[in-house]
C-alpha positions as CSV (number, residue, x, y, z in Angstrom):
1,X,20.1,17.9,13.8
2,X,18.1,17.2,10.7
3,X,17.7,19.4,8.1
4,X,14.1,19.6,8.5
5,X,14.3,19.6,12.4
6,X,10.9,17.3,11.9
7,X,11.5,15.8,15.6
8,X,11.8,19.5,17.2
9,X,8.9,19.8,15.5
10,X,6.9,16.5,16.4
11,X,7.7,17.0,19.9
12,X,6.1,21.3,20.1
13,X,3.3,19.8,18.3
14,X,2.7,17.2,21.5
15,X,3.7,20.0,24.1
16,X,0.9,22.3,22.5
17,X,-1.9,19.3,22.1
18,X,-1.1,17.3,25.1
19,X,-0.3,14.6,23.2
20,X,2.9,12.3,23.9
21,X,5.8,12.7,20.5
22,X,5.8,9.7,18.9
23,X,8.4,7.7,17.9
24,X,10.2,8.3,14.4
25,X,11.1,5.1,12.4
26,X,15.1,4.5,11.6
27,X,15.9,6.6,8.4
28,X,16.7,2.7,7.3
29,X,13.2,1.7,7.5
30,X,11.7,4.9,5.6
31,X,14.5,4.3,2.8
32,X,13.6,0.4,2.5
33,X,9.8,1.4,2.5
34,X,10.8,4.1,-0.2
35,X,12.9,1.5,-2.4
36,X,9.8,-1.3,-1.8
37,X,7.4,1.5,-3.2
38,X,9.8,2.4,-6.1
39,X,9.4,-1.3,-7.4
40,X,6.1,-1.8,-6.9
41,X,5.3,1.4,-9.3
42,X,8.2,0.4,-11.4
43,X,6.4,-3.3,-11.7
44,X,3.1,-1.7,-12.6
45,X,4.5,0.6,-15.0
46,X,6.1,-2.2,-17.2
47,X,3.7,-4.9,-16.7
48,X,0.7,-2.6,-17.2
49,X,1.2,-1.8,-20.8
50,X,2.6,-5.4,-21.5
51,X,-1.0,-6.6,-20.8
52,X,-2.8,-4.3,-23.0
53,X,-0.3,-5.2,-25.8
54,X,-1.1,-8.6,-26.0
55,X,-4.7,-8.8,-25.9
C-alpha cells in the first residue's frame, strides 16, 4: 500500500461518481516526467539570465 493510499482513493471517487478508476502511470514514468521537468526549469534558469547579460 502506498503511503498516500491515492489508488484506494481514485477508485471510492469512481464508485461514488459512476465513473470507471483510471489507470495510474508506473511510479517510473512520473519520476522520468519529474527528472524531464527538473531540467527543463534548470535550463531556463541558467540560460535566462545568460541572455540578458549579454545584450
Amino acid at each position: 500500500m502506498s503511503l498516500t493510499c491515492f489508488a484506494f482513493l481514485t477508485e471510492a471517487v469512481a464508485a461514488e461518481t459512476s465513473l470507471g478508476s483510471v489507470p495510474l502511470r508506473p511510479q517510473l514514468a512520473g519520476a522520468v516526467v519529474l527528472v524531464g521537468y527538473a531540467l527543463v526549469a534548470a535550463g531556463v534558469a541558467v540560460l535566462a539570465p545568460l541572455r540578458r547579460d549579454l545584450r
